[in-house]
N, C-alpha and C positions, 0 to 999 in steps of 0.2 A: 609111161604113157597114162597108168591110171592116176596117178599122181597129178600129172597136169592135169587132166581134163577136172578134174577135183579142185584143185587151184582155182581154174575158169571160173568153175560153176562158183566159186568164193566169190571172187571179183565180182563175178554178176551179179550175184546176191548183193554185196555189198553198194555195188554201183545204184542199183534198182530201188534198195532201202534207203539211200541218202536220197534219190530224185523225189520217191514220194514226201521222203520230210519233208525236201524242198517245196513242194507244190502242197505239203498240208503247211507250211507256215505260210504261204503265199494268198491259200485261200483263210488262213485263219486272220492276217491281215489286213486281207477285203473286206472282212464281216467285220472288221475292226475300226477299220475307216468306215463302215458303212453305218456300224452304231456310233458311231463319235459325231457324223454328222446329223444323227435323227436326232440326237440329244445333245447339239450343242446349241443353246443361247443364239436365238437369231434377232438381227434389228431393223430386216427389214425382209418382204418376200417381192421378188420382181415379177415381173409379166415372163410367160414364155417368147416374147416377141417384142418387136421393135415397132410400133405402131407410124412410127414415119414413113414406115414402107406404104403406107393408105395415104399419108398425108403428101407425098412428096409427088403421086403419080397420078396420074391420069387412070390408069388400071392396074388390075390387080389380080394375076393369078388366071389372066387372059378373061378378067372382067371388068367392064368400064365404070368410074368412079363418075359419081355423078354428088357436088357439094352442094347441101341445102343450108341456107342461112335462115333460121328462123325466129331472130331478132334478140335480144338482151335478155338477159335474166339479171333484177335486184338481188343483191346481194348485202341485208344493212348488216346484221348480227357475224357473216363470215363463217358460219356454222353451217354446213349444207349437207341437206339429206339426197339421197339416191335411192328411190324405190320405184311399186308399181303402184303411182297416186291413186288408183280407184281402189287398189286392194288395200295396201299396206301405207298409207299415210303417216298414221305416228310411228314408221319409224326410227327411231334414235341418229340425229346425225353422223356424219365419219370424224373422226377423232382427230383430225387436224382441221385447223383454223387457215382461211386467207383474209386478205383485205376486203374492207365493205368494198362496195360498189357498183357498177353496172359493167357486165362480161358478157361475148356473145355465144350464144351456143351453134356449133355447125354440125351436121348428120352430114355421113359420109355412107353415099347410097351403092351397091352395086346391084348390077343389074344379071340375075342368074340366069343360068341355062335352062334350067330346069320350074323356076320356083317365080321369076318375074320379077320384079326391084324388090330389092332388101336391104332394111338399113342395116352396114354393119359398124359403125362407129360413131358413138354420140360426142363429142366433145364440148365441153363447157371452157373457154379459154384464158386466161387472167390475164399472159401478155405475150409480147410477140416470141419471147426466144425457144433456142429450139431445145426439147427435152432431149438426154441424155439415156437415162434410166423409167423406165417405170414402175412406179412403187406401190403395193397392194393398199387400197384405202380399207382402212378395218373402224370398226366402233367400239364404243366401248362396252368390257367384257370379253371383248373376240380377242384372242391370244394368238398368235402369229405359232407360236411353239407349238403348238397343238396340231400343228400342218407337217406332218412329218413327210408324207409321197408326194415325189414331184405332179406339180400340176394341180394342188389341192387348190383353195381358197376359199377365203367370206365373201360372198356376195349377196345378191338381194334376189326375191324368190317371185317370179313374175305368174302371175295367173291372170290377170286379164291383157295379154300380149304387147304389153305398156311398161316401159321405163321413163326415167323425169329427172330431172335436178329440181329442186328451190331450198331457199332459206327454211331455216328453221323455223324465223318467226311469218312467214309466210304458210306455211307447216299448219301452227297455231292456228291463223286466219282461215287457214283452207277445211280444216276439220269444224270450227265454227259454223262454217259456211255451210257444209257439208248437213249439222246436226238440226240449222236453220232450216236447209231444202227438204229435210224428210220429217220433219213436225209439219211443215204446210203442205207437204205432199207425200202422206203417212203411203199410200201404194204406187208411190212414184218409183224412178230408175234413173238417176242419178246421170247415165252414162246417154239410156232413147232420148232423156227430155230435156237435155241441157248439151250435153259435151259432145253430143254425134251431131250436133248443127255447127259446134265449131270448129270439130274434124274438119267437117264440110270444108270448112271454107280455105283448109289447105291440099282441096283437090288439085290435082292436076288437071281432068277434066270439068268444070262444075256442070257440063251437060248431060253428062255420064253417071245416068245411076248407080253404076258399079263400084264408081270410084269415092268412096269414102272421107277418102284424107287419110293424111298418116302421123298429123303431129298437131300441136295446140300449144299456145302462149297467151297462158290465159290471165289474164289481171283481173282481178280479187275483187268483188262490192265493196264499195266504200273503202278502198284501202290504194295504196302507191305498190302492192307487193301481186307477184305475177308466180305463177307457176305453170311448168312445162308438163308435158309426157309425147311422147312418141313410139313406133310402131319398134316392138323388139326382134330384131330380126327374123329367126322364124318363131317365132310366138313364146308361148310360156317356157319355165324353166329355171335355170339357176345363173346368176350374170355378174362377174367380177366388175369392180369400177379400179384404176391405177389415175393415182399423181404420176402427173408428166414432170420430171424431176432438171433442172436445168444443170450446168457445168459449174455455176455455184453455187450447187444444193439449194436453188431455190423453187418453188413450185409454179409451173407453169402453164400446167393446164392440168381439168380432170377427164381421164375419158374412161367410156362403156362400152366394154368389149361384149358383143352379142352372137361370138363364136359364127359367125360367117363367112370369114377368110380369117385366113393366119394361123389357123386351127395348131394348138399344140399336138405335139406327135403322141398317138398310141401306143 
């Protein structure tokens, strides 16, 4: 009897030491896959989401879509910046090129429970077809490798509650213009005496003192070149931009995600 029961306790032992190897090569495994994917050579970083689910609906997340067209953006050089034009102007375009020409930008508004219209998606559009993938617009310098936790990315850093697209060489015109308004109006404000009248005039109500406006397309002094900005959803902060990628890798739209709906998971 004392024999077996000595046996047993073998067996158990024996049994007990091989599950834990089991489960320590299983988790030594996981950390193994887990480092092999923070350091493996990436070539591209996608959106956490599918942004057709805004485009395709009417609502979103039991909130109503409401599309504003707010007219064309020139595009000659094909080099286009994403920022917030009143802060950060020069900065450096996105690293991929499109064709020149003339594309329309549309905001995709919801309207919150809480918080009252908000725009949550800017998109700059090149042509009709439908994107696939969405691909992180980076600049250059910015290394995609250097994102190792999900949900990381480059994007553009809002402080005056304003996003935009334009060309680069509009870019050029616009800091010009810029350096022109505050030599002849050395205690001027760039934004009271100039840009909040043409806010204005994309009121929804224009009887409404309250009501602001929330975007601007604005064409340039003496120039054919136009630049945008718009209300970033809830105001300042950090704001990824993705190419809209089509079925034959080509690119089809840019949009700005303003973390409104679609919210990656915590």
């Amino acid at each position: 009897m004392k024999n077996l029961i000595i046996n047993c306790l073998l067996i158990l032992s024996v049994v007990a030491c091989n599950t834990q190897q089991k489960n320590n090569e299983k988790k030594d495994q996981e950390m193994l896959n887990i480092f092999k994917k923070k350091n493996q050579k990436k070539s591209e970083v996608l959106s956490h989401t599918d942004y057709n689910k805004v485009f395709d609906n009417d609502s979103i997340e039991g909130m109503p879509i409401t599309v504003i067209d707010i007219g064309e953006l020139k595009v000659p050089s094909g080099k286009i910046v994403v920022c917030d034009p009143l802060v950060t102007p020069e900065m450096q375009p996105l690293n991929q090129e499109v064709k020149s020409g003339e594309y329309p930008i549309k905001i995709y508004e919801v309207k919150t429970e809480n918080s009252g219209d908000r725009y949550a998606i800017a998109k700059l559009q090149f042509n009709n077809h439908r994107a696939e993938k969405w691909v992180l617009a980076v600049r250059e310098g910015e290394d995609i490798n250097e994102l190792t936790e999900e949900g990381d990315f480059f994007g553009f850093p809002v402080d005056a509650g304003l996003g935009g697209f334009f060309d680069i060489q509009a870019g050029v015109e616009y800091l010009k213009f810029q350096e022109d308004f505050y030599k002849s109006n050395s205690n001027g404000n760039i934004y009271d005496d100039l840009f909040a009248m043409e806010f204005k005039k994309s009121a929804k109500d224009q009887n409404d003192p309250n009501d602001y406006g929330n975007w601007v397309n604005f064409k340039l002094p003496n120039s054919d070149l136009n630049i945008t900005m718009f209300q970033s959803g809830y105001g300042d902060g950090m704001y990824p931009a993705y190419w809209g990628i089509d079925k034959n890798g080509e690119i089809t739209s840019l949009v700005i995600d303003f973390f409104v709906v679609l919210l990656p998971d915590e």
